[in-house]
Short mmCIF file of the C-alpha atoms (twelve columns), coordinates in Angstrom:
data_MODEL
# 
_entry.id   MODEL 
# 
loop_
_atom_site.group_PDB 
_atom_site.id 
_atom_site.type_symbol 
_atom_site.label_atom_id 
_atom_site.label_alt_id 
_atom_site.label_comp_id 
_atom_site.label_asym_id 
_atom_site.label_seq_id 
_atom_site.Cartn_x 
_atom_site.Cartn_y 
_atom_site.Cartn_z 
_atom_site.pdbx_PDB_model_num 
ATOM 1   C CA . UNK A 1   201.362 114.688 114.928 1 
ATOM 2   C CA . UNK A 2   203.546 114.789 111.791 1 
ATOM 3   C CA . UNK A 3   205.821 112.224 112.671 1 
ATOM 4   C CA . UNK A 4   202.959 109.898 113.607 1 
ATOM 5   C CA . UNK A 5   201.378 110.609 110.429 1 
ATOM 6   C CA . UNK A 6   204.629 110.128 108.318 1 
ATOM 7   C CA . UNK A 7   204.572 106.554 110.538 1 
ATOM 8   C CA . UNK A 8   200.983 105.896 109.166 1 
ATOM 9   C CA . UNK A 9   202.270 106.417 105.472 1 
ATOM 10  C CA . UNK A 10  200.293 109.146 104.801 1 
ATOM 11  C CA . UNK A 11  201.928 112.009 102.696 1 
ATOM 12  C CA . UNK A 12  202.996 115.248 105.059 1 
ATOM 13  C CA . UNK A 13  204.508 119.105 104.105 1 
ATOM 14  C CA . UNK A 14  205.063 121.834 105.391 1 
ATOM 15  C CA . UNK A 15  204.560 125.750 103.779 1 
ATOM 16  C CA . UNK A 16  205.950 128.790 105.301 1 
ATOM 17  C CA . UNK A 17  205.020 131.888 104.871 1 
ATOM 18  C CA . UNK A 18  207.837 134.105 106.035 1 
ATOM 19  C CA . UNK A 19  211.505 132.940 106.518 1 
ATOM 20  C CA . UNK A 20  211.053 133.776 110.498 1 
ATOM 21  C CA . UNK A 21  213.972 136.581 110.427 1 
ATOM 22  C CA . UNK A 22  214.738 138.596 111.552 1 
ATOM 23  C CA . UNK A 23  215.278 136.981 115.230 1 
ATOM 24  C CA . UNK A 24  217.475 138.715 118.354 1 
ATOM 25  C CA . UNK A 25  219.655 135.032 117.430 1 
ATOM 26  C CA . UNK A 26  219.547 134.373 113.548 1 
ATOM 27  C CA . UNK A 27  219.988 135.103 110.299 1 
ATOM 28  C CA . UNK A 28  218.567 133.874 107.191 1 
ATOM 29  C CA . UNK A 29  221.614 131.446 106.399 1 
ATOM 30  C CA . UNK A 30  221.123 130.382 109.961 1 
ATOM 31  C CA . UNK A 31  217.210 129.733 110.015 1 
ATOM 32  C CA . UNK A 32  217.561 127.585 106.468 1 
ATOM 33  C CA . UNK A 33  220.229 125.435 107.992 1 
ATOM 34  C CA . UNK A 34  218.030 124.900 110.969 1 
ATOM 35  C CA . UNK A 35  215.053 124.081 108.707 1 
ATOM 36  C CA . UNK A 36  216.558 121.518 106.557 1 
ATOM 37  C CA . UNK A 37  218.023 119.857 109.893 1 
ATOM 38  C CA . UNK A 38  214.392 119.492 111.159 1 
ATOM 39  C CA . UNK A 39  212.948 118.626 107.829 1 
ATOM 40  C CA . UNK A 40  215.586 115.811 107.759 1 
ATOM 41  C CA . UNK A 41  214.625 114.657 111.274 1 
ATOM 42  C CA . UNK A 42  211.109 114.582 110.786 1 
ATOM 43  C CA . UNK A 43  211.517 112.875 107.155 1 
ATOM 44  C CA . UNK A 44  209.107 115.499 105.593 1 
ATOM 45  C CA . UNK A 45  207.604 114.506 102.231 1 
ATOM 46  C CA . UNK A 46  207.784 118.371 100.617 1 
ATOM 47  C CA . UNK A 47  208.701 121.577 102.378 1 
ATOM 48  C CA . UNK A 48  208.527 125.282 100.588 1 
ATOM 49  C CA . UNK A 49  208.229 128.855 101.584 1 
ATOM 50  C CA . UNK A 50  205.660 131.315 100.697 1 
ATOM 51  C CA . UNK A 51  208.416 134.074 101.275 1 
ATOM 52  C CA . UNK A 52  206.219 136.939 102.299 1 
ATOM 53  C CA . UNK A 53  207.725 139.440 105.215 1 
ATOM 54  C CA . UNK A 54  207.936 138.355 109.033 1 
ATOM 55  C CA . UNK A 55  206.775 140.878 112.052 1 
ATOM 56  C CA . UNK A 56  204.936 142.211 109.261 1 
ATOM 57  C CA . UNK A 57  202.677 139.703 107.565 1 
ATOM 58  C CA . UNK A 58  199.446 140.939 106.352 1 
ATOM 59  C CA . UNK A 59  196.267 139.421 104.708 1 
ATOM 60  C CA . UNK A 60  196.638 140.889 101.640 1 
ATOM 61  C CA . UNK A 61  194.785 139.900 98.387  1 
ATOM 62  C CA . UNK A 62  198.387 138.947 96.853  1 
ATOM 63  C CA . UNK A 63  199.325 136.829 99.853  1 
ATOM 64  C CA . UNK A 64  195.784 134.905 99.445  1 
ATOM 65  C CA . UNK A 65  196.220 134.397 95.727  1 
ATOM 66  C CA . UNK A 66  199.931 132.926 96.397  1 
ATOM 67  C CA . UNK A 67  198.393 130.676 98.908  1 
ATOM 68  C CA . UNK A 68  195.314 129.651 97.315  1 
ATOM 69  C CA . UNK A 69  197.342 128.764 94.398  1 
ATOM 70  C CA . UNK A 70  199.742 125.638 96.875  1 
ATOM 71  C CA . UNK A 71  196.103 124.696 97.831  1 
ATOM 72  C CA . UNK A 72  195.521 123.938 93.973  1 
ATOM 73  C CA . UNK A 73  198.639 122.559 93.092  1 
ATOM 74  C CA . UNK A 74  199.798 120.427 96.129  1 
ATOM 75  C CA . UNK A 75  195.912 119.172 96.700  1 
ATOM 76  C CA . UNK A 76  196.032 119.065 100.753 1 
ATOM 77  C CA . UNK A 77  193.208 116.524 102.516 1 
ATOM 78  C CA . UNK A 78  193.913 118.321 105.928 1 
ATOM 79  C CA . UNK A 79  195.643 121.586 106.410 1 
ATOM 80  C CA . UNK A 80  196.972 122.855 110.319 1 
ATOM 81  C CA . UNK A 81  196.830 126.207 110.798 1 
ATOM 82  C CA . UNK A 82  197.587 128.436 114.335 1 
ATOM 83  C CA . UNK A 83  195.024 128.807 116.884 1 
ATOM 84  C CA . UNK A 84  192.756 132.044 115.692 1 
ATOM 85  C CA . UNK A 85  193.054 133.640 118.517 1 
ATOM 86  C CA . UNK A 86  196.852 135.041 119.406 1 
ATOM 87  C CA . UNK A 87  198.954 137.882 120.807 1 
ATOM 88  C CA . UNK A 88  201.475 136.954 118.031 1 
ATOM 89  C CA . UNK A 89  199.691 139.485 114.978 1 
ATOM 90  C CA . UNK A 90  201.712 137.053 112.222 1 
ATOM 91  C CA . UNK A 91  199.705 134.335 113.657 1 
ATOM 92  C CA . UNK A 92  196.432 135.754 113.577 1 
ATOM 93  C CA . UNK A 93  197.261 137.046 110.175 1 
ATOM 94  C CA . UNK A 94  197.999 133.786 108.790 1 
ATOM 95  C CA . UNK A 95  195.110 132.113 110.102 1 
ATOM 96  C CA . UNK A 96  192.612 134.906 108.617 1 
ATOM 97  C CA . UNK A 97  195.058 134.125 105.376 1 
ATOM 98  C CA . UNK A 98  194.480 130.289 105.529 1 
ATOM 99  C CA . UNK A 99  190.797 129.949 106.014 1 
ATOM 100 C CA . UNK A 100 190.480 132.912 103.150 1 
ATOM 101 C CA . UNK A 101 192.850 131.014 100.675 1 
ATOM 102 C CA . UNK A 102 190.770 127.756 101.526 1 
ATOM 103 C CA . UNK A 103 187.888 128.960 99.746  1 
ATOM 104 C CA . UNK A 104 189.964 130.940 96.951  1 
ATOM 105 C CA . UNK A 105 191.688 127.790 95.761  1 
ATOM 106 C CA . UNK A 106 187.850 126.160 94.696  1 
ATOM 107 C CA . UNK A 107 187.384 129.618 92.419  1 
ATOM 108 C CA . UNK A 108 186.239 128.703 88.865  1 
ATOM 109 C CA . UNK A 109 187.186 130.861 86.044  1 
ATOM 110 C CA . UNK A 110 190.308 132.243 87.981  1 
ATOM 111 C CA . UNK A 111 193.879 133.295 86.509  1 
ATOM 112 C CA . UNK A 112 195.486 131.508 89.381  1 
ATOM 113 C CA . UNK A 113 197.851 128.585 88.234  1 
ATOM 114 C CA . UNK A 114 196.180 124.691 88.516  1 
ATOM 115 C CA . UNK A 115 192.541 123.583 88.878  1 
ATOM 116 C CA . UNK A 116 190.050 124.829 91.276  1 
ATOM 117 C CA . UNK A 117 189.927 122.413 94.615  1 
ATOM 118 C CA . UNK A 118 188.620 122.976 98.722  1 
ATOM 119 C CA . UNK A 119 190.682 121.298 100.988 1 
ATOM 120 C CA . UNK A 120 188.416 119.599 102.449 1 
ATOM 121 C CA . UNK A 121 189.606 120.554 106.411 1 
ATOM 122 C CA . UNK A 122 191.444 122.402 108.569 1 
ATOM 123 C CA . UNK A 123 192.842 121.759 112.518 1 
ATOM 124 C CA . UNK A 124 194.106 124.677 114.274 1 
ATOM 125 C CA . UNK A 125 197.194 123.745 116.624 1 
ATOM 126 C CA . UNK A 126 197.976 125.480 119.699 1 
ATOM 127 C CA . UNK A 127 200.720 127.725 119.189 1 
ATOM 128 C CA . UNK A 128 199.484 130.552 121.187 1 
ATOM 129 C CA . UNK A 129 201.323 133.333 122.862 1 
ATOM 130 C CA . UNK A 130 197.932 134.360 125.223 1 
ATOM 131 C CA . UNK A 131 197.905 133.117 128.863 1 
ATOM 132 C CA . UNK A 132 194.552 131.047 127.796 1 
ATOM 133 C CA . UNK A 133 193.571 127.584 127.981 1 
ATOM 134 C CA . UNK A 134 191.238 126.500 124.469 1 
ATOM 135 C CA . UNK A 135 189.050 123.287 124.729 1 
ATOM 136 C CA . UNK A 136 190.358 121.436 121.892 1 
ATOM 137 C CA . UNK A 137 188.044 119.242 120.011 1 
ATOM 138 C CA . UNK A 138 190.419 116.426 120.122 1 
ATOM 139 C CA . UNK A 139 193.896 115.504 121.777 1 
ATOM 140 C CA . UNK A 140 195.911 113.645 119.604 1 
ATOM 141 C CA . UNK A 141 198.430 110.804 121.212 1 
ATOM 142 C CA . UNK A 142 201.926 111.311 120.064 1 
ATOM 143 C CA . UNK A 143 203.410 109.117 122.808 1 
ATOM 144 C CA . UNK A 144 205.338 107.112 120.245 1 
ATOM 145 C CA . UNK A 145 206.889 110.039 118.395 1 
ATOM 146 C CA . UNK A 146 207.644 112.899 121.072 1 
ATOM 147 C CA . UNK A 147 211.212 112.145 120.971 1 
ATOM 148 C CA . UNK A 148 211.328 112.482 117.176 1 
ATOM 149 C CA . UNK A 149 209.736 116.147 117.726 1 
ATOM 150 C CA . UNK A 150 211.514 116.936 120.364 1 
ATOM 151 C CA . UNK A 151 214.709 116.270 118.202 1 
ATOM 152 C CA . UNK A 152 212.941 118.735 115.245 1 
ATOM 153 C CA . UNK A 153 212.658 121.604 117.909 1 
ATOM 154 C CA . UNK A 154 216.177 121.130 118.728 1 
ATOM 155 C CA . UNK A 155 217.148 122.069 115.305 1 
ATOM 156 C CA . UNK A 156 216.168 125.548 115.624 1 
ATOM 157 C CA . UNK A 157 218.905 126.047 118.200 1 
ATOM 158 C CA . UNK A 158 219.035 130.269 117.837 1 
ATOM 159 C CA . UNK A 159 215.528 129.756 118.768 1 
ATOM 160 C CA . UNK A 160 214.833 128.271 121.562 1 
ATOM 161 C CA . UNK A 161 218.533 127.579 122.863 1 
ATOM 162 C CA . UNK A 162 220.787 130.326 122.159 1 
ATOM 163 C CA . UNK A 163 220.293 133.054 124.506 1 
ATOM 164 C CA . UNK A 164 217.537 131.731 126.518 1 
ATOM 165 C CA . UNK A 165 217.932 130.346 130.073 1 
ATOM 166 C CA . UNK A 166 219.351 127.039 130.741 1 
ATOM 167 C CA . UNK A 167 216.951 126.913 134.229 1 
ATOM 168 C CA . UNK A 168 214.528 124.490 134.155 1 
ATOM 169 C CA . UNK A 169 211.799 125.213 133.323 1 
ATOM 170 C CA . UNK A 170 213.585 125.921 129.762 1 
ATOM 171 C CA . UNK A 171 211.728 127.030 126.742 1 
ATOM 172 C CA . UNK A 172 212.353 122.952 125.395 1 
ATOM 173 C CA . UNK A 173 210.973 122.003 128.661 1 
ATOM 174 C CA . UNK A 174 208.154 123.656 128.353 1 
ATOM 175 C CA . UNK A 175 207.032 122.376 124.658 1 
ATOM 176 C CA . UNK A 176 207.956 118.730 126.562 1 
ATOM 177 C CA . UNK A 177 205.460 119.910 129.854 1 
ATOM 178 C CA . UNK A 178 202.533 120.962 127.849 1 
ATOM 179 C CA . UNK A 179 202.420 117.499 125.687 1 
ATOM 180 C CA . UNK A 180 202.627 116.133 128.808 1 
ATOM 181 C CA . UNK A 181 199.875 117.804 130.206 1 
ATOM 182 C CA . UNK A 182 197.871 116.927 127.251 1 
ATOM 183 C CA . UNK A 183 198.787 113.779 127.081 1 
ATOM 184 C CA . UNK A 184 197.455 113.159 130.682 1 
ATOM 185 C CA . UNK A 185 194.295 114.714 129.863 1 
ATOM 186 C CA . UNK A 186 193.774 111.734 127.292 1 
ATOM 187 C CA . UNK A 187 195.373 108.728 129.655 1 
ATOM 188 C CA . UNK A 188 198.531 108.536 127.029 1 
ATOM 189 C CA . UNK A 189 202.036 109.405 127.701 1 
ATOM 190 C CA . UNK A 190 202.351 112.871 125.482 1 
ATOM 191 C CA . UNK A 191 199.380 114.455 123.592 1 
ATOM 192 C CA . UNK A 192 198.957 117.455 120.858 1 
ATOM 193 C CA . UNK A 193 195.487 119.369 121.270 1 
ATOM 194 C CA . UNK A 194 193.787 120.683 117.917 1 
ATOM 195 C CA . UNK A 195 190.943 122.431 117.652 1 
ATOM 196 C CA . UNK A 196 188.211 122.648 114.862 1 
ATOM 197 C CA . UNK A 197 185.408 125.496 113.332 1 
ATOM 198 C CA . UNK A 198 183.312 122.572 111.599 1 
ATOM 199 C CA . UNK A 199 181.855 119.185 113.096 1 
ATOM 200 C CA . UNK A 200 184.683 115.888 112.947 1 
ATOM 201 C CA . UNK A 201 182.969 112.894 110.997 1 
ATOM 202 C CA . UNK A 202 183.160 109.953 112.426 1 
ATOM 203 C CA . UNK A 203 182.758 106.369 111.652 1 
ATOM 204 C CA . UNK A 204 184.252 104.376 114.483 1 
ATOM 205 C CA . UNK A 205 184.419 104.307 118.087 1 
ATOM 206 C CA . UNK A 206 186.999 102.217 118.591 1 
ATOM 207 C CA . UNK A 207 189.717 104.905 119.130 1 
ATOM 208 C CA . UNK A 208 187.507 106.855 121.689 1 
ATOM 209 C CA . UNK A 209 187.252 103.339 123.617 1 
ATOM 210 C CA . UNK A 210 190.850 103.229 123.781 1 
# 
């Protein structure tokens, strides 16, 4: 989906919270080099970390003000967030920190740095360590792009490469299978599902007639 947006002009970054490390294959020297490699691939517009602790992030009222306050100053439209519902604790942690942050950001008469604004939404991607299968609201068709992201994931070679099992199915091959999957479920080569808490405007059917 990021590629295909950065296609459709539209302005696209990326905030971490933790660096990722430590990892049975890394290191923090090797994680940046792998993130700058992707972020070059994809072409990202603005890319930053948040810098709190990995295995061990928690929704803390610090966290939530350093968040809230990239809401105010980068201005999102759309933000992605993980799935809410995960084995992974980090994940469910920084979901529960997103949604919180969300609303913090539009606080009047607040110490926190820039002016008060609510993103106005948020998708939830499936990154999801549970053995469950989500009805997204919407699949979106990345047909044109999958190579591009497939490159990205490359990048982060001590993740997904080094160590892990060359038999198919590899972990590489399995990120490939699932777009697959959803991109049959939409009658387009690769998909991305995303899922939603609030109602999707629309204005258009012409890309449901597709």
């Amino acid at each position: 989906m990021l590629a295909c947006c950065l296609r459709q002009n539209l302005r696209v970054g990326v905030l971490e919270l933790t660096s990722g490390e430590p990892t049975p294959h890394g290191s923090p020297e090797i994680r940046a080099a792998e993130t700058a490699a992707a972020t070059k691939v994809l072409g990202l517009d603005w890319r930053h970390n948040l810098g709190l602790p990995n295995r061990s992030l928690e929704h803390t009222l610090e966290a939530r003000r350093a968040l809230a306050t990239v809401f105010r100053l980068t201005r999102p439209k759309l933000i992605l967030a993980p799935y809410w519902e995960d084995s992974h604790p980090d994940h469910v942690a920084a979901t529960s920190m997103i949604e919180a942050a969300r609303f913090w950001a539009k606080l009047s008469r607040s110490d926190m740095p820039g002016e008060p604004y609510h993103p106005p939404r948020i998708l939830y991607y499936f990154s999801i360590h549970l053995r469950i299968h989500p009805q997204p609201a919407f699949v979106f068709d990345i047909s044109e792009t999958i190579e591009q992201k497939m490159q990205s994931i490359r990048c982060y070679e001590s993740q997904f490469i080094t160590g892990k099992s060359q038999d198919y199915p590899t972990a590489i091959d399995d990120i490939k299978d699932r777009a697959r999957y959803w991109g049959w479920s939409i009658n387009a080569k690769y998909g991305e599902p995303f899922a939603s808490r609030e109602s999707i405007r629309m204005t258009s059917f012409r890309d449901v007639l597709l």
